[in-house]
Structure formats: C-alpha cells, structure tokens
C-alpha positions as CSV (number, residue, x, y, z in Angstrom):
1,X,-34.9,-15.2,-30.7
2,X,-35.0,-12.2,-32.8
3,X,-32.8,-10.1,-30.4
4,X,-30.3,-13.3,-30.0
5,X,-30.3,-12.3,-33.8
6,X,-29.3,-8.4,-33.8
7,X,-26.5,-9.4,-31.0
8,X,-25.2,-12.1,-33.0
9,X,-25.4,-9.6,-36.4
10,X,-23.4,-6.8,-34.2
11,X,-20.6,-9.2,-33.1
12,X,-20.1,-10.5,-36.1
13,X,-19.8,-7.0,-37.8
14,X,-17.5,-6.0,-35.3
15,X,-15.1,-9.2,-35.9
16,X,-15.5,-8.6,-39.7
17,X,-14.2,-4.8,-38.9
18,X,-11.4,-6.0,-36.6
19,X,-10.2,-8.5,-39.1
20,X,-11.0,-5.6,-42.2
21,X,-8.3,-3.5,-39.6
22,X,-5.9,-6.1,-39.1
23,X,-5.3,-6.5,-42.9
24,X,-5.0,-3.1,-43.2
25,X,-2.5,-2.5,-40.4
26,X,-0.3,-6.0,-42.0
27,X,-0.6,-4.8,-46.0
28,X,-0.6,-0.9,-45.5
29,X,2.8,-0.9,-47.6
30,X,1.1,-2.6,-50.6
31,X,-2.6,-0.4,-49.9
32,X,0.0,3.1,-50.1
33,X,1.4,1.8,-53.3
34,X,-1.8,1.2,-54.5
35,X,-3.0,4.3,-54.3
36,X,0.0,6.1,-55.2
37,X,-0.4,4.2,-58.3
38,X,-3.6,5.0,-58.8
39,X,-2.9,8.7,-57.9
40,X,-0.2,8.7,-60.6
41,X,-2.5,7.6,-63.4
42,X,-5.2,9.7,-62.4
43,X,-3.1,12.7,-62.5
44,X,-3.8,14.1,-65.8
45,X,-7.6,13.8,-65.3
46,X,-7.3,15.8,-62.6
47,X,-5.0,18.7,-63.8
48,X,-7.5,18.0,-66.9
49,X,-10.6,18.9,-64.3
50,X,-8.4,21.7,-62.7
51,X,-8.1,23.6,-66.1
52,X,-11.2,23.0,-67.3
53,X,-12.6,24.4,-63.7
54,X,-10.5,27.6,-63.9
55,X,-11.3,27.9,-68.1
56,X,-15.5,27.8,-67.3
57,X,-15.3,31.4,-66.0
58,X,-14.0,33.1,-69.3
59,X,-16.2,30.7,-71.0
60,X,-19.4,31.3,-69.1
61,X,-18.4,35.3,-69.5
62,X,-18.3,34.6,-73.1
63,X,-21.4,32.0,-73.8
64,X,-23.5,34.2,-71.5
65,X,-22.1,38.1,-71.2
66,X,-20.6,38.4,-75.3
67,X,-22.5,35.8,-77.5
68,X,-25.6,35.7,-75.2
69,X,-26.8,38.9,-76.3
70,X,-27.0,37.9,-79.5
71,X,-31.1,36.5,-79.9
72,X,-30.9,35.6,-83.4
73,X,-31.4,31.5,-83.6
74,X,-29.3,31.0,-86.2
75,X,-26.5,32.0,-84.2
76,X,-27.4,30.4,-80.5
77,X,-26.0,26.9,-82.3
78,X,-22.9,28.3,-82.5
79,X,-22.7,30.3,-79.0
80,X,-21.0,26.8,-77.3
81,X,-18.4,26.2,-80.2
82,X,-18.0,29.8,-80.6
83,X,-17.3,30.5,-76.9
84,X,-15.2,27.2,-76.2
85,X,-13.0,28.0,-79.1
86,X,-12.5,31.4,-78.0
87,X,-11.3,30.5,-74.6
88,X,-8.9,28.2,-75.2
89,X,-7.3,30.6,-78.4
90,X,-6.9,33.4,-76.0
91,X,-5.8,31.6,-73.1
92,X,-3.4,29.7,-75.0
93,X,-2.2,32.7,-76.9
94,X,-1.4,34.7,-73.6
95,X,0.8,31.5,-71.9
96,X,2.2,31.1,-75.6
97,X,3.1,34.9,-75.5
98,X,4.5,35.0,-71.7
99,X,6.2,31.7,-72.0
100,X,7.9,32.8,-75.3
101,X,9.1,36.4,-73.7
102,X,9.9,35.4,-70.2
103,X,11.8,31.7,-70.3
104,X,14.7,33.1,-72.5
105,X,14.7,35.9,-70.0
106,X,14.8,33.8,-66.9
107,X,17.1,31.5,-68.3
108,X,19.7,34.4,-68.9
109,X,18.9,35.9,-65.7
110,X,19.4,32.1,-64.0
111,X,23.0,31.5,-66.4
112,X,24.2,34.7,-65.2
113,X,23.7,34.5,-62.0
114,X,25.7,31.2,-62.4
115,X,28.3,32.8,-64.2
116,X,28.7,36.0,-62.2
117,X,28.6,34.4,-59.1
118,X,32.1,34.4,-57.8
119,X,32.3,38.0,-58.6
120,X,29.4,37.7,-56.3
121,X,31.0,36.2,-53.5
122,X,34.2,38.4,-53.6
123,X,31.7,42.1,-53.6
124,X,30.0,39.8,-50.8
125,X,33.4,39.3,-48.5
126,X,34.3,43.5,-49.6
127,X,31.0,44.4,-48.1
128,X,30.7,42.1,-45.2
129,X,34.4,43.1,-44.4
130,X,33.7,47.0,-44.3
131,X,31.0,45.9,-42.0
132,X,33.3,44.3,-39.6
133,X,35.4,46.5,-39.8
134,X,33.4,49.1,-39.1
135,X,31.6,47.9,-36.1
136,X,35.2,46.5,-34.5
137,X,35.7,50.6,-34.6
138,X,33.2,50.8,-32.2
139,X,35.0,48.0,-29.5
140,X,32.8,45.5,-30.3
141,X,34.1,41.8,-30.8
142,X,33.7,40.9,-34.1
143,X,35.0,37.3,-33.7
144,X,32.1,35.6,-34.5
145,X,30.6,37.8,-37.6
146,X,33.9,36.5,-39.0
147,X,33.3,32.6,-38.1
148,X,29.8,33.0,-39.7
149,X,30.9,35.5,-42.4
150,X,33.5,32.3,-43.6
151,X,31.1,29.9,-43.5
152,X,28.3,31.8,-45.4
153,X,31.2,31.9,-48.4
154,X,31.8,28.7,-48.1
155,X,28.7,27.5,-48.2
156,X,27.8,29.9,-51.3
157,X,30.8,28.5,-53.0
158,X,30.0,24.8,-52.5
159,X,26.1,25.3,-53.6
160,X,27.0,26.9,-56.6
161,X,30.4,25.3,-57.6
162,X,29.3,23.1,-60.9
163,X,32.8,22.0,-62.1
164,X,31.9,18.3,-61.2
165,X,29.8,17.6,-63.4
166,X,29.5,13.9,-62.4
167,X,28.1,14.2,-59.1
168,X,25.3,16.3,-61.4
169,X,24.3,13.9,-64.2
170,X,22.0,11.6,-62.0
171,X,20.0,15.3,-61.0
172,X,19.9,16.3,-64.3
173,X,18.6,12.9,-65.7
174,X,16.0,13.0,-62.9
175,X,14.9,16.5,-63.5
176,X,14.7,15.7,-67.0
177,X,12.0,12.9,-67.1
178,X,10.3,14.8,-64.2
179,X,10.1,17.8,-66.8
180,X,8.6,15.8,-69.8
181,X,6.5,13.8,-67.2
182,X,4.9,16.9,-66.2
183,X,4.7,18.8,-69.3
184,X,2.8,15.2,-70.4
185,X,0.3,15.3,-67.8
186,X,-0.7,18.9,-68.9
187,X,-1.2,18.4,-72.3
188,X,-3.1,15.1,-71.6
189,X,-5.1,17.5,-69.2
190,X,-5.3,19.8,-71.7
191,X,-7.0,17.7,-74.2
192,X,-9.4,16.2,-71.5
193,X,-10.4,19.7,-70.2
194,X,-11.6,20.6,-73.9
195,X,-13.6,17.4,-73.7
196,X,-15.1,18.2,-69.6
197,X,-16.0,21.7,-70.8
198,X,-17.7,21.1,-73.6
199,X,-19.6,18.4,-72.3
200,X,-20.3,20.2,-68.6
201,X,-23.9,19.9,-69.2
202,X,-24.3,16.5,-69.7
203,X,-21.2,15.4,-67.0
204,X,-23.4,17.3,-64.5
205,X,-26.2,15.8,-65.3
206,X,-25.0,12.0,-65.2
207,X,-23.3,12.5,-61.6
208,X,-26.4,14.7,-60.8
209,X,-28.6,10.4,-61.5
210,X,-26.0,8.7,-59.9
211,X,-26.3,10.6,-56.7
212,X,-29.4,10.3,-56.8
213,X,-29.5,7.0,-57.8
214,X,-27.5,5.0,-54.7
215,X,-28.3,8.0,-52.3
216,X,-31.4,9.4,-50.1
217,X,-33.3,12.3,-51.5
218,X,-33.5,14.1,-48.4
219,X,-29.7,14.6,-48.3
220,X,-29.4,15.7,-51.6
221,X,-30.3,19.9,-50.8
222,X,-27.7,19.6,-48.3
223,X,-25.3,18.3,-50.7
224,X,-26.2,20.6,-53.3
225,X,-25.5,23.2,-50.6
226,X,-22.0,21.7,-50.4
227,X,-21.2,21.9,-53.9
228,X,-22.5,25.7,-54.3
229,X,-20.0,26.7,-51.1
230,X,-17.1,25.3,-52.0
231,X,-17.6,26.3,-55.8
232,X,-18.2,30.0,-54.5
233,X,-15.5,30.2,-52.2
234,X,-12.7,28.1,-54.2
235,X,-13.3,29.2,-57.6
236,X,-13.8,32.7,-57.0
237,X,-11.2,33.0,-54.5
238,X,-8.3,31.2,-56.8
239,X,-9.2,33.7,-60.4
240,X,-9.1,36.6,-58.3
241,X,-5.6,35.8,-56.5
242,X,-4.2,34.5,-60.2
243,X,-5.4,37.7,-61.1
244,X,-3.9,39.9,-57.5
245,X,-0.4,37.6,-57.8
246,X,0.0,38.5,-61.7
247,X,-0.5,42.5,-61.1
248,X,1.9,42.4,-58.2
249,X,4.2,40.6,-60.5
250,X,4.0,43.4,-62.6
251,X,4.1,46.2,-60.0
252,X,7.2,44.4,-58.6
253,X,8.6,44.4,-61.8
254,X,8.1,47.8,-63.0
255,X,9.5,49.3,-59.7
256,X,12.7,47.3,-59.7
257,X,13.3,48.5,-63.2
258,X,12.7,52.5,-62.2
259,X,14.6,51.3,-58.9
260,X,17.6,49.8,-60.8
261,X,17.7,46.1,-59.3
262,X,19.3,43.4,-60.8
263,X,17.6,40.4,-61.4
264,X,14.3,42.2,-61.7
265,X,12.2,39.8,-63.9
266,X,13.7,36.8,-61.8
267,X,12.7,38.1,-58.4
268,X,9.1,39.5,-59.7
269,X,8.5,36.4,-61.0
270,X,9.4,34.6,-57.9
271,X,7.1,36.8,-55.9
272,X,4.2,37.1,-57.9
273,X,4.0,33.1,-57.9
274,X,4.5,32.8,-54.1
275,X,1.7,35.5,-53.3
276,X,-1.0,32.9,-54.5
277,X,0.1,31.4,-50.9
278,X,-2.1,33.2,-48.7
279,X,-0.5,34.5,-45.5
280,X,2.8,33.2,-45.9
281,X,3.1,34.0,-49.7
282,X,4.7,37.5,-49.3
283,X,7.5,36.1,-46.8
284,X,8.0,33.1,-48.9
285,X,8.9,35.2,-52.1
286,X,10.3,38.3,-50.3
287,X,12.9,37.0,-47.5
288,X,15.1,34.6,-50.8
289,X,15.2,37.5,-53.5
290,X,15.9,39.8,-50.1
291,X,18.8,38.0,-49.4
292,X,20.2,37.1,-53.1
293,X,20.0,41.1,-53.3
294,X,22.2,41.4,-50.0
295,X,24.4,39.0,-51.1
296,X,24.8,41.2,-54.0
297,X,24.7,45.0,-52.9
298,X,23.5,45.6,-49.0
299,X,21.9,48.9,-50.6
300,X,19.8,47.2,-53.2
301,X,18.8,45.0,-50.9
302,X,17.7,47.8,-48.6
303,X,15.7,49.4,-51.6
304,X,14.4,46.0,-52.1
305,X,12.6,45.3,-48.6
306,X,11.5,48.9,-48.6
307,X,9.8,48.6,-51.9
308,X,8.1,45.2,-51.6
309,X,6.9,46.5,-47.7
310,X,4.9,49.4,-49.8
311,X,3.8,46.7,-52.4
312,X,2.4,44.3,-50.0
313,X,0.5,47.1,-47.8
314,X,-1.3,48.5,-51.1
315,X,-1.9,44.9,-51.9
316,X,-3.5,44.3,-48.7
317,X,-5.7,47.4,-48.6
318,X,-6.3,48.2,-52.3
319,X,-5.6,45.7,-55.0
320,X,-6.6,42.1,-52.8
321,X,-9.8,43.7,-51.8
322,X,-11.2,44.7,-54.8
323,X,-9.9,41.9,-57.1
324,X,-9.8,38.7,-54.8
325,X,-12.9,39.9,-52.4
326,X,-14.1,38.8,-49.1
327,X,-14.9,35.7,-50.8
328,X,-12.8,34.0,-47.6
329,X,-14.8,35.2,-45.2
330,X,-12.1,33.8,-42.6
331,X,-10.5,35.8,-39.3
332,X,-6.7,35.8,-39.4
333,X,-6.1,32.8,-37.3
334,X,-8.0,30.7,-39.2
335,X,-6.2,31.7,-42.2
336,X,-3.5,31.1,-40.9
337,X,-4.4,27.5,-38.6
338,X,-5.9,26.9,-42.7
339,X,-2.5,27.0,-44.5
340,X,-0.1,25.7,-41.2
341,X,-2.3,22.5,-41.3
342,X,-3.0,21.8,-45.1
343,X,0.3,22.8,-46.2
344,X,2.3,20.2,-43.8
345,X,-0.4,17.3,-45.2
346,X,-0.2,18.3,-49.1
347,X,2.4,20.5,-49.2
348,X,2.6,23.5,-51.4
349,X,-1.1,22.7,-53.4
350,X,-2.5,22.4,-49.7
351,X,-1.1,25.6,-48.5
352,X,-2.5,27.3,-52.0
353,X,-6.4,25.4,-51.8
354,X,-6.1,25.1,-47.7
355,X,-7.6,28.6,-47.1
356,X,-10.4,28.6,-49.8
357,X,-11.4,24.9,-48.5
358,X,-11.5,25.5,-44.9
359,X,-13.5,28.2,-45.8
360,X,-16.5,26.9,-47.1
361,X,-15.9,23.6,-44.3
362,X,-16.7,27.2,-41.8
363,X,-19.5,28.2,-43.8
364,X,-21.3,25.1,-43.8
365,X,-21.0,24.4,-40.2
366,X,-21.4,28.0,-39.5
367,X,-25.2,27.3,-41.1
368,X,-25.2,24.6,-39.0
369,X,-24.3,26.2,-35.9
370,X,-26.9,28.9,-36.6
371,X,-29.7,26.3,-37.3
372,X,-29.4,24.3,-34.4
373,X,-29.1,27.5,-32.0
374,X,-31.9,28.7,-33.4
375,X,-33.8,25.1,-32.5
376,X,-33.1,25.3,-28.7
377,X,-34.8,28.6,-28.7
378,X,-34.5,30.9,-25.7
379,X,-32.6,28.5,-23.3
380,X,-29.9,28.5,-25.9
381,X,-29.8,32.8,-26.3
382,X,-29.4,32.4,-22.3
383,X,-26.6,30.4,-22.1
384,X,-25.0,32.6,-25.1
385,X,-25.4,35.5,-23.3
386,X,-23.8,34.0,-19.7
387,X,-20.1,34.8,-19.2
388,X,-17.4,32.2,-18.6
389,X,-16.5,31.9,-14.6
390,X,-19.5,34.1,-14.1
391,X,-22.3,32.3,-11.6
392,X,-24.8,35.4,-11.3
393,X,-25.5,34.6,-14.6
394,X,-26.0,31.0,-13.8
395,X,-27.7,31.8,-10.9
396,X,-29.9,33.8,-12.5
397,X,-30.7,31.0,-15.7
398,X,-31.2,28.4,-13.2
399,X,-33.9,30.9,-10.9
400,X,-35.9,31.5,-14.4
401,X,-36.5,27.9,-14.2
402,X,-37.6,27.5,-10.7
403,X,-39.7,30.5,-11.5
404,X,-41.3,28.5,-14.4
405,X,-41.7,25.8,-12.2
406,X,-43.0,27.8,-9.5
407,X,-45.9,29.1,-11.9
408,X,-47.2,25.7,-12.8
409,X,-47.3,24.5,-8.7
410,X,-50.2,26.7,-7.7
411,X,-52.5,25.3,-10.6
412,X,-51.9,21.9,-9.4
413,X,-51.9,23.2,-5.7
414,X,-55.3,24.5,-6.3
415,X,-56.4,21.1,-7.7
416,X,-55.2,19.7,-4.9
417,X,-57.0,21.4,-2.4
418,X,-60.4,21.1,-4.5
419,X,-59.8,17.1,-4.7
420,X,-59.6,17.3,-0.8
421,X,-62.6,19.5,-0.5
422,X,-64.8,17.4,-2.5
C-alpha cells in the first residue's frame, strides 16, 4: 500500500511539473514582462547596493585604519558617523570636482568635432588621395581604394550631417528621459546606499537568521564559503581596475598632450573607461579613437597606436599587477571564454563582472575538485598520472590490482587446504 503511495505521489508531481511547464511555455510573454517590471523598479536598490559595496572599502579603511586607532571611549561613538560621513564628503567631492572640469571639456571637444567635421572629411579625401596616388606610382590598380575611399565619405557625411533636424527630435526626446531616468536611479541609490552602509551590521545579521531560519545548518559553512570568494575576488578585483583604468586615463592623457593629439581628453576618457573590460577593454577603446585620429591626420594616428601599444604593455607588466593583483587567479582562456560568454547574456555589465564571477565559480569548484580527489585516494593519483591514448599506463593500473588481488588468494588458498586437511 505504502509503495502504491510513493508511485502515486511521484506521478502526480511529475504532471503538476508538466502542467507548471506548459503555463510557462503559453504565458512566457506576460512572465518576461513581469520580471522586466520588476527589474525596472528594483533598479535603484540595486545601483543603491552597488555603491554602497564599492563605498565599504574607504569606509572600512577609515572606521578601522584612521579613527580605529583612536582608544579613547568617548570617541569610538563617533568612529561610524565620523567615518560614514567622511566617505561619502570625499567621494562626492572628487566626482563633484571631475564632473565639473571634464563635462564642459568633453562637451567642447564633442561640438567641435561636430563643427570641424567637414574640414575633416575634405583633409581625409587630401590624404587618402596622396595615398592613391602614390601607390598607383607603383602600377598597382587602385580602383577599388577609390570605390571604398567614396563610400567611407559618404558614409562619414551622412552620420554626421545634422541639418534635419526632424528626423532627430524623437532621439533626442528618447535620450532625454533615458538621461533624467538614470540620473534618478542614482540618486535614489545614492540615498539607499547611505542607509545599507550605515546599517551593514544589522542587514547582515537579519539575512545571516533568515538563512538560517528556512535552510539546513550543515550547508551554511559552504555558503559562507560562497560569500567570502566571490566578495574577495569581485570586490577587490573591481577597486583595483577603477583604480588601474583611472591612472591609464591619466597616462593616456598626459602623453597625447606632450604628443600633440587632438582630441586628447575625449579619447583618454574613452580609453580609460573601456580598460575596466578585461581582455577586450584596450581594443575596444583603442581601435575608434585610432581611427577618428586617421580620419584626421594618418601621422597622429600613427603616434597614437604607437603610444597606447607602450601604455598597454606597462599596464600589463607594471601598473595591473601591482594595483589590480592576481586577485583573478584565471589562465587566459578562461578570461577570455569569461567575458565572450557573460558579455553576449548581459551585455557590457556582464563583460565588466563576467571575469571576477567566473572566477570565484573556479575557485569554489576548484576546492571541490581538490576534496573529492583527495577522497578516492591513491586510485585517483593513478589515474592522474596515466596519459591520454597511453595503455602501458593502463596496463600497469589494472596489473596493481590483480596484484592486490593476488596477495589476498594465498590467505584464503591456505585456508582452503587446512579445511580439506581437517
């Protein structure tokens, strides 16, 4: 009776999963707008938890390095509020101070590059016309660098050709309420990050009881182990390329200026942004300002490519190392399998938090790997040490276990023999 029971309890689960499918599969339209909805409204909570994730590291240096030293008890009242206020007066002084310096910059360097641009275009036809010219002096056919050298101008014109306005307004109006929508949802986050960090404590504490409320107490180590890996290699890794990106931004900057390049603060901007994109950062920012800058003067651009070559070696071997770490921990094709895969499902946040993620995904089951090796004992070093397509080695692992078997036959051999002798 009891096991009519259990198969009557598994086919009803599985009809109750089927239908559970089927609903899914017909309302999927309405489930995705759902939680697009529900994404949209959670938004500033989670740029809220972002900051306030990114803002505990100057805080903690602050409540624990700075005002921890201080033992007087008067004063350990007013180490949180001191060190809370502190962070968020510095941090928001420095994005007051680089906002207010560089957006009137970038804007005039974006307006004229707007309103120099057909002066542009004709320096770009000179130039690419010398060229042709001077490779037809060689015999070559130069046909076709002329069909592609028209439709590059062409192209340039049409992008940048803003007499009409009309076919603009409905971008413009877009790009407006996207603007105030997102400069909404980081204040809002703003505000709630205040709240999250001055509250960590207790917000840890609470989700530390409801884990442990609704979950088993045996997984809860291995959770915790979760948490500390991903915390070490996401946090850590994200200040320190903030930190790498913004000095090549400067670098970049300062040597286009000795250098002479136009558009200097533009492009350093542009490539100290996209070097937070592990792997294919560099390329990313390098190869556009590269080819605005050929557009513009073939030399400069030459300079250009040259100069940010150097910069990204002594960012590779000096600055990354000592600033960002091997807080990765990741071989180059996993890197780059990290960002190929989490940048096509979440675009450019997945290609910026893919690597750091995947990272402590190969720690953990790295530790798990290890574990379970270690469990199977010698039969598993064996079959570690065996060579693919190699049978000796096979051979020779499946002869130490005919040996073993051949040691215990003579015991039972001998027993054997002194049953039949009795």
């Amino acid at each position: 009776m009891k096991k009519r029971f259990n198969k009557l309890a598994s086919v009803l689960i599985c009809i109750t999963f089927a239908i559970f499918l089927l609903f899914i599969k017909d309302n999927v339209g309405y489930i995705w707008d759902f939680i697009c909805t529900v994404a949209t409204v959670l938004t500033p909570i989670v740029y809220g938890f972002g900051i306030a994730y990114v803002l505990s590291f100057p805080y903690l240096f602050l409540h624990n390095k700075v005002f921890g030293r201080i033992k007087k008890k008067w004063f350990q009242k007013l180490n949180k509020p001191l060190s809370l206020i502190l962070t968020y007066v510095i941090v928001i002084g420095l994005v007051s101070y680089l906002f207010a310096n560089l957006i009137p910059q970038l804007s005039e360097s974006i307006s004229g590059l707007f309103t120099d641009f057909p002066s542009i275009i004709k320096s770009f036809k000179e130039n690419s016309a010398a060229t042709i010219q001077w490779l037809s002096s060689f015999g070559i056919d130069t046909t076709p660098y002329l069909d592609i050298n028209n439709t590059i101008a062409n192209h340039l014109s049409e992008f940048f050709n803003i007499e009409n306005f009309n076919d603009l307004s409905g971008v413009l109006i877009n790009a407006s309420f996207s603007t105030v929508k997102f400069f909404y949802n980081w204040i809002i986050g703003l505000i709630i990050s205040v709240y999250m960090l001055a509250s960590k404590d207790f917000l840890i504490s609470q989700v530390k009881r409801f884990l442990t409320a609704f979950l088993p107490t045996k997984v809860m180590p291995t959770l915790y182990e979760i948490v500390r890996v991903t915390d070490d290699k996401c946090g850590k890794f994200l200040v320190g390329k903030v930190l790498d990106s913004t000095i090549i931004a400067l670098l970049c900057f300062i040597c286009m200026t000795l250098l002479n390049l136009p558009y200097a603060l533009l492009i350093s901007v542009i490539v100290g942004i996209c070097n937070i994109i592990p792997f294919f950062g560099p390329f990313i920012g390098g190869i556009p300002s590269a080819l605005l800058l050929l557009i513009i003067d073939p030399w400069a651009c030459l300079k250009f490519v040259i100069m940010i070559f150097i910069l990204q070696q002594i960012d590779g071997n000096l600055i990354g190392p000592k600033v960002v770490g091997s807080q990765v921990g990741l071989a180059g094709f996993w890197s780059l399998f990290s960002v190929i895969v989490a940048g096509g499902l979440f675009g450019v946040e997945g290609m910026i938090l893919g690597t750091p993620i995947f990272a402590a995904i190969y720690t953990i089951l790295g530790k798990i790997v290890k574990s379970r090796i270690a469990a199977k004992g010698d039969n598993a070093t064996r079959v570690l040490s065996m060579h693919m397509g190699n049978d000796t080695k096979l051979t020779n692992f499946s002869s130490g276990n005919k040996r073993k078997k051949e040691k215990e036959k003579p015991e039972n051999s001998e027993s054997d023999d002194s049953k039949e002798d009795k």
